[in-house]
N, C-alpha and C positions, 0 to 999 in steps of 0.2 A: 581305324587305327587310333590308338590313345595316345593324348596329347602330351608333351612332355613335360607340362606342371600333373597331370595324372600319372605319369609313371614318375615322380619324384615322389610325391606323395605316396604314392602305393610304396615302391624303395623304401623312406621312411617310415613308413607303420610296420612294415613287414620285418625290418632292423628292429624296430623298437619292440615287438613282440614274441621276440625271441625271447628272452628270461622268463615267458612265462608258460614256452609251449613243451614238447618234449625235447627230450636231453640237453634241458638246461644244464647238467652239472659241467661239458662242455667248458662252458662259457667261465667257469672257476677253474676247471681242471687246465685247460691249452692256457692264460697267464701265471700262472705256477709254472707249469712247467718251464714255459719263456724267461721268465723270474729267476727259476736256478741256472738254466744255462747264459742267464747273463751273468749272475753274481758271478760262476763257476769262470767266464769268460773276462768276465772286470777283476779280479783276483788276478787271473793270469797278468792282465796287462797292468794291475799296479805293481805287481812283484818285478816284472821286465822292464817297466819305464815305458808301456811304450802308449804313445800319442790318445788322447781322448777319443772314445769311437767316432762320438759324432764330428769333433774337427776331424779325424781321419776321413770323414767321410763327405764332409764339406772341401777339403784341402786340395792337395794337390794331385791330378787324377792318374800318378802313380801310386800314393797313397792311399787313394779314393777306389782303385780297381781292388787292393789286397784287402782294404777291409770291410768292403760288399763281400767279396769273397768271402773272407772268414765271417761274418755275420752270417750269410746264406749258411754258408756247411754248418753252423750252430745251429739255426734253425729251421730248416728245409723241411725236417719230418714235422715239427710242430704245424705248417704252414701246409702241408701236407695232409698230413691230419684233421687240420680245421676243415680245409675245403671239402673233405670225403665227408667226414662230420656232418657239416653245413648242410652239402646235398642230400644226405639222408634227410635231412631236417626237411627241407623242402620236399622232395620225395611225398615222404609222411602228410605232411600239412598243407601242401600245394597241388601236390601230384603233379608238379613243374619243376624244371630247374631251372634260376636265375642266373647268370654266370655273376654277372657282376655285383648281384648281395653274395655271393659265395667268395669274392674275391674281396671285398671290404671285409667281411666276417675273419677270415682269414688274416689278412692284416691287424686289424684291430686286435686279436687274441694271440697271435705271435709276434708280431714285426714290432707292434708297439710298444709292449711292453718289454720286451727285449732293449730297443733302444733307449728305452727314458734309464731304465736299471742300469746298463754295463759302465759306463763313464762315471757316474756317482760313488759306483763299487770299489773304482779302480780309483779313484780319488781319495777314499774310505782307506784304503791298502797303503796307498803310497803315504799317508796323513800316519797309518798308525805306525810303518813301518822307519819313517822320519828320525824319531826319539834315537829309536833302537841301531839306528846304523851311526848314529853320530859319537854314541858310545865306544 
């Protein structure tokens, strides 16, 4: 049985060599897409007012349960996507699958950059749309 600095190490080589095995485009293609549907989602919330994703989602866990939710429904197929993706990847180059690099992979390429995007966005919105209402 391999020791658990051996399967961290292995973990890490295995993440870190992705960009260079097949269907790297992947790994460009799933944050883009994460990317529009956060602008598409921070647009909404700066035109509505309504609260920063991420304090939504640090806040109160009435507010905390609605906007897991609505991040989830925004990105579900990306995160979706990544993990069938992933596996193939493995599949391919392993002839294994790892649950848990398919579940970081997946994160990283949709959850992540979803969240750093949507609150900036909607700050972006509410900043331009400021001038324009005070009019």
């Amino acid at each position: 049985m391999a020791s658990i600095e051996e399967a961290a190490t292995r973990f890490l080589a295995h993440i870190l060599e992705r960009p260079d095995g097949p269907m790297a485009f992947r790994l460009i293609l799933q944050p883009i897409m994460a990317a529009i549907l956060a602008i598409r989602d921070g647009v909404r919330d700066g035109k509505t007012g309504a609260p920063s994703y991420l304090l939504a989602v640090f806040g109160a866990a009435e507010q905390r349960r609605e906007a897991l939710r609505n991040g989830w429904r925004s990105t579900s197929k990306i995160v979706i996507l990544a993990a069938v993706l992933d596996t193939i990847y493995q599949l391919i180059v392993y002839q294994a699958v790892r649950p848990g690099e398919v579940m970081v992979i997946a994160i990283v390429l949709a959850i992540v950059p979803y969240t750093i995007l949507r609150g900036p966005v909607a700050r972006i919105v509410r900043w331009a749309r400021a001038p324009a209402e005070k009019v």
